[in-house]
VOGU-3710 file (C-alpha; in Angstrom, 3 decimals, decimal comma):
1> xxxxxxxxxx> 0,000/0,000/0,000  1,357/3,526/-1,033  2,337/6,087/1,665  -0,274/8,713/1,981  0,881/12,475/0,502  0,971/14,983/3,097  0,413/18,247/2,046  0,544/21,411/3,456  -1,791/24,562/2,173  -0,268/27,728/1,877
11> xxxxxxxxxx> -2,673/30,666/1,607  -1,861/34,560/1,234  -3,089/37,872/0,294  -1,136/41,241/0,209  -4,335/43,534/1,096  -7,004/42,980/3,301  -9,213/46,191/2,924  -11,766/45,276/5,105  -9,971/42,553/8,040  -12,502/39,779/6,742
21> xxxxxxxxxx> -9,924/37,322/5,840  -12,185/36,082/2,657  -9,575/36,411/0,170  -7,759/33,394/1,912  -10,621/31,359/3,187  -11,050/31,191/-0,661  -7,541/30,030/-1,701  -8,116/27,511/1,144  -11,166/25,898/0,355  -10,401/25,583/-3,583
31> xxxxxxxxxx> -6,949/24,145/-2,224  -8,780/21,682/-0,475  -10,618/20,399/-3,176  -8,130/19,941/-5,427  -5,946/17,707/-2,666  -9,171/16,048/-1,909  -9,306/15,029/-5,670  -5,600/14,264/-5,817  -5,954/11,721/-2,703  -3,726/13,877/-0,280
41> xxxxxxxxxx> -3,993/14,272/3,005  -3,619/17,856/4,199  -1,680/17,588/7,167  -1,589/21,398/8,048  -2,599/25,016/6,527  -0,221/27,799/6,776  -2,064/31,619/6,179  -0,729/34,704/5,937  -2,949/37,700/6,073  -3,103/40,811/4,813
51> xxxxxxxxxx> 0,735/40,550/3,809  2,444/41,059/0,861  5,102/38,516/-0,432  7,326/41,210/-2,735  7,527/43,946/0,092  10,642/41,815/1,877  8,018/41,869/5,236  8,340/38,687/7,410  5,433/36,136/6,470  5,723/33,777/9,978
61> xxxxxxxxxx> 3,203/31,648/8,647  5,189/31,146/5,354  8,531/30,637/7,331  6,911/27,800/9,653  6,021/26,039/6,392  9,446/26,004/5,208  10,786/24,961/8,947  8,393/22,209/8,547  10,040/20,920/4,880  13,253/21,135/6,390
71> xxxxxxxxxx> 12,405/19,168/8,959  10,438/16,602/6,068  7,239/16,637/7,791  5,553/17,536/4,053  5,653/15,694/1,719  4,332/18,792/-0,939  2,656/22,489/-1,148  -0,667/22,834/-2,294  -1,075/26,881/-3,115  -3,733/28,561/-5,598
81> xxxxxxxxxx> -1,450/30,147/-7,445  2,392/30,141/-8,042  2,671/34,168/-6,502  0,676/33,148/-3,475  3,817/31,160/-2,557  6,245/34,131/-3,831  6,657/37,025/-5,990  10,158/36,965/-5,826  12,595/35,071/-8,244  15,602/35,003/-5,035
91> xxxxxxxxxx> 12,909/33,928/-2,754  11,798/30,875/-5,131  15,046/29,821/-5,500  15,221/29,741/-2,315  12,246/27,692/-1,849  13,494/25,552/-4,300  16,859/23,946/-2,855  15,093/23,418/0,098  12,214/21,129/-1,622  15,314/19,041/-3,438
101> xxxxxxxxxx> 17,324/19,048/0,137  13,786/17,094/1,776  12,960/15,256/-1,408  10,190/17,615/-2,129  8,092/16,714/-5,581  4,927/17,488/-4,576  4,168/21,126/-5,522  0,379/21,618/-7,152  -1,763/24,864/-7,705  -5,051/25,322/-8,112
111> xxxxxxxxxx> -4,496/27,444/-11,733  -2,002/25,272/-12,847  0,403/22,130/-12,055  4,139/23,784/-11,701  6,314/20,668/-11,446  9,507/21,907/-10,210  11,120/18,545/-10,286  11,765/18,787/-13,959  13,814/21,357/-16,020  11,151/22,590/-17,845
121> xxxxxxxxxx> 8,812/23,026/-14,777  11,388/25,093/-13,022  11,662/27,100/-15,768  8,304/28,022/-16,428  8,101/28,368/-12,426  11,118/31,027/-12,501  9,636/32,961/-15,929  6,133/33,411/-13,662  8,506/34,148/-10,679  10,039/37,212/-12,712
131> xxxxxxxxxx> 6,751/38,317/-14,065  5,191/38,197/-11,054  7,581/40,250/-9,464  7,578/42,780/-12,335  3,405/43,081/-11,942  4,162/43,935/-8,572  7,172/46,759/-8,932  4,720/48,254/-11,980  1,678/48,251/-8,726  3,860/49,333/-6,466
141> xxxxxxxxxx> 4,826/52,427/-8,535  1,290/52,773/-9,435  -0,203/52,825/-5,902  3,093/55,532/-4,691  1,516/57,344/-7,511  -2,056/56,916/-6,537  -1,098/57,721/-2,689  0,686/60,770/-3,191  -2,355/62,212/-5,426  -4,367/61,327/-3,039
151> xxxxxxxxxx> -2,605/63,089/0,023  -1,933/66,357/-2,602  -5,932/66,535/-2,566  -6,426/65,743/1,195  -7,663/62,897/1,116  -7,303/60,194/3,720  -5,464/57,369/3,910  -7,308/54,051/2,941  -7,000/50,869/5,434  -9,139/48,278/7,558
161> xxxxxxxxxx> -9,041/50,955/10,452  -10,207/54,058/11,494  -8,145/57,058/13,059  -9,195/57,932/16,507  -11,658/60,970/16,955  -13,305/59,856/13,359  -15,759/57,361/12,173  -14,946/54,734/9,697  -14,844/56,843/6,577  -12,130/58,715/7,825
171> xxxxxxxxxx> -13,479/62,224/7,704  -16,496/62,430/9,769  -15,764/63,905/13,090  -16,647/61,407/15,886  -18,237/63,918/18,829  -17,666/62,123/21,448  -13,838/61,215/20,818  -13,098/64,575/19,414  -14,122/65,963/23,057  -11,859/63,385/24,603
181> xxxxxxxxxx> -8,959/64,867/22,578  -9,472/68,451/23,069  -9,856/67,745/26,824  -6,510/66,214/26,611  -4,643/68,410/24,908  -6,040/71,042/27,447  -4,687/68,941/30,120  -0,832/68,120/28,810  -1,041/72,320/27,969  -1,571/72,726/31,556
191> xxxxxxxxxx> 1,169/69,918/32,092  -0,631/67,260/33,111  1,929/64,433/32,251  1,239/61,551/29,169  1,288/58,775/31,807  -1,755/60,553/33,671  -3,434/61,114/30,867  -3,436/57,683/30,137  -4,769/56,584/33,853  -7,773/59,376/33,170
201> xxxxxxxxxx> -8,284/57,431/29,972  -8,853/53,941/31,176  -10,710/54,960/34,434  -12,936/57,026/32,251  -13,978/54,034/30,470  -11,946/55,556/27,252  -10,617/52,771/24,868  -8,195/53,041/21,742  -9,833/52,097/17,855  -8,631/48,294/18,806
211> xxxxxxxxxx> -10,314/48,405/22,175  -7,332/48,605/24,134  -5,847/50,465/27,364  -3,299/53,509/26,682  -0,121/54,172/26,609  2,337/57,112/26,475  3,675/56,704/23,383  -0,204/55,953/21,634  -1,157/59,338/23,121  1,579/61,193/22,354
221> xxxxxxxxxx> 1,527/60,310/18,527  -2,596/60,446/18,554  -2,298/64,605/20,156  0,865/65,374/17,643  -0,438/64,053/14,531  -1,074/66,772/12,374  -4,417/65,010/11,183  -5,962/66,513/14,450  -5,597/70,019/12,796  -7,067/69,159/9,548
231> xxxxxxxxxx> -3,509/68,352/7,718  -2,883/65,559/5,075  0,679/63,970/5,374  2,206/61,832/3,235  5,414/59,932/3,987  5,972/62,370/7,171  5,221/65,274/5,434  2,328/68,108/5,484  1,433/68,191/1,595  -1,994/69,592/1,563
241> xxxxxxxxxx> -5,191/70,876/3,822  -7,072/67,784/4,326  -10,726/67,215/2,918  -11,918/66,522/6,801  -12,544/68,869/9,691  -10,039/69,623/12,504  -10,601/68,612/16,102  -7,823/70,481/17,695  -6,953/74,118/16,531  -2,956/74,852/15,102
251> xxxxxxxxxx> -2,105/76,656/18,236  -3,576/73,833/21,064  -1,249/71,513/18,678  1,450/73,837/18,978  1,058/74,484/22,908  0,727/70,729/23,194  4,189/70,123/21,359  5,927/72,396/23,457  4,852/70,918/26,502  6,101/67,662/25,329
261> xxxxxxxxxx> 9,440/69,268/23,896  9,969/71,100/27,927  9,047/67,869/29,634  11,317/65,982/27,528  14,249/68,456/28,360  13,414/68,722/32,037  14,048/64,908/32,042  11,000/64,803/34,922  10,134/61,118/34,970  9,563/60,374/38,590
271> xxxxxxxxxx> 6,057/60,214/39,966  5,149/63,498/41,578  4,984/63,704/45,456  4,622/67,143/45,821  1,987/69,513/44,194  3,738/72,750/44,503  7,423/71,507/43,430  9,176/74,489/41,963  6,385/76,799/42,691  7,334/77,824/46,367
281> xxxxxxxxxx> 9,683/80,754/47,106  11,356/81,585/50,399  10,173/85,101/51,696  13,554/85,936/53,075  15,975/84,729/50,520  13,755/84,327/46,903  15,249/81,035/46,317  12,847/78,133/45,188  11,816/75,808/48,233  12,576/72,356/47,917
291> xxxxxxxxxx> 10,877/69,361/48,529  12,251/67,453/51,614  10,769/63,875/53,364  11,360/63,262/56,960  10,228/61,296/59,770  7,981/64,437/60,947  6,214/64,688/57,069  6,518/66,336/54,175  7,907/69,925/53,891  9,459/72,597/51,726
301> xxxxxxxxxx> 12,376/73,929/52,670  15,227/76,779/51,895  17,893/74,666/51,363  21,476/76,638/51,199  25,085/75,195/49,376  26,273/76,167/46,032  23,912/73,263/44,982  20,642/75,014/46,154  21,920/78,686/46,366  19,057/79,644/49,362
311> xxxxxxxxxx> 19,850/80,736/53,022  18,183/77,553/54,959  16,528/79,569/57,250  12,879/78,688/56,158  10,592/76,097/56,398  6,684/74,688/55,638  5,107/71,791/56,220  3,401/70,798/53,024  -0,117/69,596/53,372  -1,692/72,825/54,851
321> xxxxxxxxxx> 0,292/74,878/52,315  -0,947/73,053/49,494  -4,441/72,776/50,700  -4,220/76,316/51,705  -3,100/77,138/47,616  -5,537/74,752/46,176  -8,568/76,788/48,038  -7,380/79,684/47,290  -6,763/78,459/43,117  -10,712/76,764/42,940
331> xxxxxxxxxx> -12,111/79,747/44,284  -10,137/82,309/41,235  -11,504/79,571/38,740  -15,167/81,033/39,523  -14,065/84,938/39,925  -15,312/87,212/36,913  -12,102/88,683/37,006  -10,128/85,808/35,674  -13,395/85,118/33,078  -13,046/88,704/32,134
341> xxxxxxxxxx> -9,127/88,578/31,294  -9,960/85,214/29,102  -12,296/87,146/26,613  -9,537/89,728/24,896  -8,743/89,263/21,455  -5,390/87,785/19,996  -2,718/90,290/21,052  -0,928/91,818/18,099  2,258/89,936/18,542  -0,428/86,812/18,431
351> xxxxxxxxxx> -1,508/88,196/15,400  1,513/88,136/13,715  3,069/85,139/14,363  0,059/83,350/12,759  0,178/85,251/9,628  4,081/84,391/9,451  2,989/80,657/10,209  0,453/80,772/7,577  2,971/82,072/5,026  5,378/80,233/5,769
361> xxxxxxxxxx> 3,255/76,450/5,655  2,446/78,137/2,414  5,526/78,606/1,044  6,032/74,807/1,795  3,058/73,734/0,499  4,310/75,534/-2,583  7,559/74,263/-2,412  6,438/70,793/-2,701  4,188/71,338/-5,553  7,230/72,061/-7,237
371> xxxxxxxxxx> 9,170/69,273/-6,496  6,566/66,959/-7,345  5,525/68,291/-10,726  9,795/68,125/-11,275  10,812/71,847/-11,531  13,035/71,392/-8,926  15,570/68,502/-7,825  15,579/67,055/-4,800  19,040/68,170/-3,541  17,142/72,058/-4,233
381> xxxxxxxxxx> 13,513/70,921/-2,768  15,710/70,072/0,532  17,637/72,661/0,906  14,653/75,224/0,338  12,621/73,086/2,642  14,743/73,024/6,028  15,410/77,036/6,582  10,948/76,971/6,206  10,542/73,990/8,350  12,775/75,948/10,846
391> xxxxxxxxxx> 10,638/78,680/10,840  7,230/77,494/11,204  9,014/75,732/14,457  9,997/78,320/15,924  6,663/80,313/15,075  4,671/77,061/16,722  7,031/77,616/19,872  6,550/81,166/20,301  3,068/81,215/19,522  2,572/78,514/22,298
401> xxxxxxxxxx> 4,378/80,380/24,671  2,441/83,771/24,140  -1,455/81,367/23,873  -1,174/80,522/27,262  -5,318/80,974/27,676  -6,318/77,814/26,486  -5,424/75,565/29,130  -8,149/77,744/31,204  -11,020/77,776/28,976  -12,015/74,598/30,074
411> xxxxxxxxxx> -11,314/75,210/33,638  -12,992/78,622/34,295  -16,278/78,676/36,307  -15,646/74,605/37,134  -13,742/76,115/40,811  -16,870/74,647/42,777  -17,102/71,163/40,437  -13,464/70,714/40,828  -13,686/71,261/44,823  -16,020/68,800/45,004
421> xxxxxxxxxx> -13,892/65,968/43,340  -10,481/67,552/43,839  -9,168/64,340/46,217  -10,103/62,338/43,420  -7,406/63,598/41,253  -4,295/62,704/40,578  -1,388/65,033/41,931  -0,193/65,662/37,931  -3,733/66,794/37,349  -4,275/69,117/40,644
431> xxxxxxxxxx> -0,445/70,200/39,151  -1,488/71,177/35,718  -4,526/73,086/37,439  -2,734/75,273/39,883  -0,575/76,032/37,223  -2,817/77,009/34,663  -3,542/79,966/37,015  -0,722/80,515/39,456  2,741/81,755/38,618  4,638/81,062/42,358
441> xxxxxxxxxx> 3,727/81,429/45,671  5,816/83,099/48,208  6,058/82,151/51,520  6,791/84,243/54,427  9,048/83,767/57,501  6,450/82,417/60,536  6,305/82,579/64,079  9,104/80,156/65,720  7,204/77,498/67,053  4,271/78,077/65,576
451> xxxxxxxxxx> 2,327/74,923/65,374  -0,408/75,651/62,436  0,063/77,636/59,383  -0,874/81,211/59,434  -2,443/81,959/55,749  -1,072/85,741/55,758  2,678/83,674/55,110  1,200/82,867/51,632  1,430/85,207/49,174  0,017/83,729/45,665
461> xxxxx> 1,213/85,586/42,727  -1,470/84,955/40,109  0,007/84,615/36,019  -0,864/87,861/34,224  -2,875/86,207/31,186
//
């Protein structure tokens, strides 16, 4: 009696629009047939999704296959068509020595027999090899093509998923994400840090697109992508106003990225203890207070030494001082005097840094256009690019430095609200909100021995907005 063929399936497709997996369950099931009609058994089937065989990317499922003909568990490939299995001549090769190294003969498609075991077969398999790989560099020039018209006109991106803050067609606004955003690019503009904005996310109830928690780095690329301020980019780069409505406006953006850019220079990575750190001045000296633990609690303290530069003759215990400030901080939220400084039109500094940024993103805009219809090399398009790109930079950094309103509008008139849940925040959030609204507090020498702060030792100076 003969030995039974074992046969493994192999089953791929480069592009899965929608994440159905149809194209393969199709290869699979003709595949089975046609080993069904040839008498062999298959022993195992090996898919790759959604993954293209000429773009160089790993295919695991195509790799375990080959493991398992090295190790001569198969005894042939069934595939539906020869560039299922590759589209590239060095990779069929490849797959070639290893089916003569494990005795390999078995090798049947669905559109065709290829039988590599003869001259002729490999042949014909290396001629639909090359022309399979020369459909593909022809697509893949078409579809660069296709992509960068696309981005020049603003539209969006095709793909199975959806960017956050917008439905599945990729341009409708989705209301209630687009609040979450805004809400927390308020909160990293009034330094909240990434890593609490990502706790506020999953106690909220807030999931990503896939339905998963947060994390720093997924929240830092979802508030920094310029798709938030209505911008099409293609390959890393702004090429056009995109066809879709902008959640966040350039400047939030803007204040948002230099946020990032001073956290990331400060280096601050430890979890805060204290919620006035580097807000607290010494009333004799001006130095900054410092944060100090011992046995007796938390305080601030004058520290002196060339490291700390104060006089170290000054000292507060730190929860009634900071209960004392947050009061005081909830209570200016509700005052019409802070509402009334929030309602002022852009200054004219303001003013003019967002025409410059407007010209300049222009100019780029323009500059590109150039490049891309070839009236311009490269080696020019680059070196015309960077002094521009330099510019709008430093116009996004000044302009967030002069905004500094916006982190308020969401807080002003919420003093009481906030009271009410204030212990329920997190120390970077009750940070980020007596920040928004205080510039430093001084704090006055006290009575020796004193055993309760006296209020009239705090002096909050408020930020001039």
């Amino acid at each position: 009696m003969a030995k039974p063929v074992r046969v493994a399936i192999y089953a791929r497709i480069s592009s899965d629009q929608d994440g159905t997996g149809l194209g393969v369950a199709r290869q699979i099931k003709e595949c089975r047939e046609l080993a069904e009609r040839r008498g062999w058994i298959v022993d195992e089937v090996f898919t790759d999704n959604d993954v293209s065989a000429y773009s160089r990317r790993r295919r695991p499922e195509y790799e375990r296959m080959l493991e398992a003909m090295r190790e001569r568990r198969l005894d042939g490939v069934v595939v539906y068509h020869l560039d299922r299995l590759t589209r590239r001549p060095k990779e069929l090769e490849e797959f070639v020595e290893i089916c003569d190294a494990a005795g390999i003969k078995n090798l049947a498609t669905v559109a065709g027999d290829v039988n590599i075991g003869t001259g002729d077969g490999l042949l014909v398999a290396r001629i639909q090899a090359a022309v399979a790989a020369n459909e593909s560099a022809s697509k893949s020039r078409r579809l660069r093509s296709r992509y960068r018209q696309d981005a020049e006109a603003g539209l969006p991106h095709g793909g199975s998923g959806r960017p956050f803050g917008y439905e599945k067609d990729r341009v409708t606004v989705n209301r209630a994400e687009a609040k979450v955003i805004r809400e927390a690019a308020a909160r990293v503009i009034a330094g909240e840090s990434l890593r609490s904005i990502c706790v506020w996310l999953d106690e909220s109830g807030v999931r990503t697109v896939e339905g998963g928690p947060w994390r720093v780095p997924t929240v830092k690329t979802l508030l920094t992508n310029p798709r938030l301020i209505g911008k099409r980019t293609h390959r890393g780069e702004v090429v056009a106003d995109a066809v879709w409505k902008p959640i966040l406006t350039e400047t939030v953006q803007a204040q948002v990225i230099a946020r990032l850019d001073a956290r990331k220079v400060s280096g601050r990575r430890a979890p805060r203890r204290y919620l006035l750190s580097g807000m607290l001045r010494c009333g004799k000296c001006g130095n900054t207070l410092f944060s100090s633990s011992r046995a007796q609690g938390r305080r601030y303290v004058c520290l002196r030494g060339p490291d700390h530069g104060g006089c170290g003759r000054l000292t507060v215990v730190a929860p009634p001082v900071e209960e004392l400030v947050a009061e005081m901080v909830l209570y200016r939220l509700d005052t019409p005097e802070l509402a009334r400084m929030l309602t002022g039109e852009d200054s004219p500094d303001t003013a003019e840094l967002r025409e410059r940024l407007a010209a300049d993103e222009a100019q780029k805009e323009e500059l590109a256009a150039l490049y891309a219809e070839k009236q311009i090399s490269a080696a020019e398009w680059i070196a015309a690019r960077n002094p521009i790109e330099a510019r709008i930079k430093n116009a996004r950094r000044e302009l967030a430095a002069t905004a500094n309103t916006s982190a308020l509008l969401d807080l002003v008139g919420t003093g009481a609200e906030l009271g009410r849940s204030w212990s329920s925040l997190n120390l970077d959030r009750q940070a980020a909100i007596v920040r928004a609204v205080v510039d430093h507090v001084v704090i006055k020498p006290g009575v020796h021995g004193a055993r309760e702060l006296d209020p009239s030792r705090v002096d909050v100076r408020w930020l001039h907005l």
